[in-house]
C-alpha positions as CSV (number, residue, x, y, z in Angstrom):
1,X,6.7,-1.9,-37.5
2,X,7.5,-3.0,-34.1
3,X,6.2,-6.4,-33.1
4,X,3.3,-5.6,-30.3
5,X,3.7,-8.4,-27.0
6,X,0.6,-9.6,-25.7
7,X,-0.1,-9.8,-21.8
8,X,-3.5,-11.8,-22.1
9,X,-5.6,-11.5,-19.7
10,X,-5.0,-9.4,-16.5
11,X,-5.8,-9.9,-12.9
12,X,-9.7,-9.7,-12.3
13,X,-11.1,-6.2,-11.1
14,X,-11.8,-8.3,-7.9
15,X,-8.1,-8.2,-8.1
16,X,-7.3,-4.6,-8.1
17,X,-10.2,-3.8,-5.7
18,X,-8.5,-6.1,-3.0
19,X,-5.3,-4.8,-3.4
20,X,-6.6,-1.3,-2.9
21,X,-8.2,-2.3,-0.1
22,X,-5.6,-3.3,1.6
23,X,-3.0,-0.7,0.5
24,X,-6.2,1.6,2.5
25,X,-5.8,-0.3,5.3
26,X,-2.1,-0.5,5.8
27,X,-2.2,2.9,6.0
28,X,-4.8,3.2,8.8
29,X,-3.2,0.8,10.6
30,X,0.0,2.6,9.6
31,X,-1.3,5.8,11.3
32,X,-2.5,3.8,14.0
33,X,1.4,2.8,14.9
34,X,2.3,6.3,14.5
35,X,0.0,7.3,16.7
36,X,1.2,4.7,19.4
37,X,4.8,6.1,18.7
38,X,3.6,9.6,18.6
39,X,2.0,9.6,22.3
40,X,4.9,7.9,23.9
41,X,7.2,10.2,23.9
42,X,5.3,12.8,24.6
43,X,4.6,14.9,27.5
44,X,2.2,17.5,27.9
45,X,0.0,18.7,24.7
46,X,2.0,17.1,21.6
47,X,-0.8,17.4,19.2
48,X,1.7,18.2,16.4
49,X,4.2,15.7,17.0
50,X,1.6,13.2,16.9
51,X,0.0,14.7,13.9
52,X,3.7,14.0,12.2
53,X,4.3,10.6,13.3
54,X,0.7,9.9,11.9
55,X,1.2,10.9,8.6
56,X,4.8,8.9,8.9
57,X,3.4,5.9,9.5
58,X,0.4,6.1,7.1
59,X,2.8,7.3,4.4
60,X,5.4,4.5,5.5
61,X,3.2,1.7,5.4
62,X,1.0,2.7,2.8
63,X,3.8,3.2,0.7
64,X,5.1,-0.4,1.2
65,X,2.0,-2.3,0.8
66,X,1.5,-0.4,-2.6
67,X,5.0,-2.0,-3.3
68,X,3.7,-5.6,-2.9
69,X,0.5,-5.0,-4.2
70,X,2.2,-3.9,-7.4
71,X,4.4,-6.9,-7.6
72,X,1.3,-9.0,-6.7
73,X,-0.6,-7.9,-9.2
74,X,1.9,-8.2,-11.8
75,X,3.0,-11.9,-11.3
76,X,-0.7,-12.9,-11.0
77,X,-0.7,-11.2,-14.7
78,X,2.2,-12.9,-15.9
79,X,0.8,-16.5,-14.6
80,X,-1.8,-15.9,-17.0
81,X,0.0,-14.7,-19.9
82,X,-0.1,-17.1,-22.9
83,X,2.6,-19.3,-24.4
């Protein structure tokens, strides 16, 4: 039978609600960017090329603070692993 590893106790739910949190608001602010990006080069009515460089930068951002969030979570869980 394989020998089962214990993580011990995990990051708190506290934790994983802040780290949502701010994965949600990387992403607005993400879309905010893209919105910047989206209306400078445009001229005229552009509402789909602003639409796109929304969703870019929401995806973009959103994307990367999941990364770190992740890797946050998972050394703050191996801090409190036992011996």
């Amino acid at each position: 039978m394989p020998e089962t590893f214990d993580t011990g106790p995990g990051p708190s739910r506290r934790a994983f609600f802040l780290a949502y949190a701010c994965v949600v608001a990387a992403g607005f602010i993400g879309a905010v960017i893209g919105y910047g990006w989206g209306e400078i080069g445009c001229d005229g009515s552009c509402t789909t090329q602003v639409a796109v460089s929304m969703a870019f930068g929401a995806i973009i951002s959103a994307v990367g603070a999941g990364v770190v969030a992740v890797l946050v979570l998972r050394a703050m869980a191996e801090w409190r692993r036992p011996q």
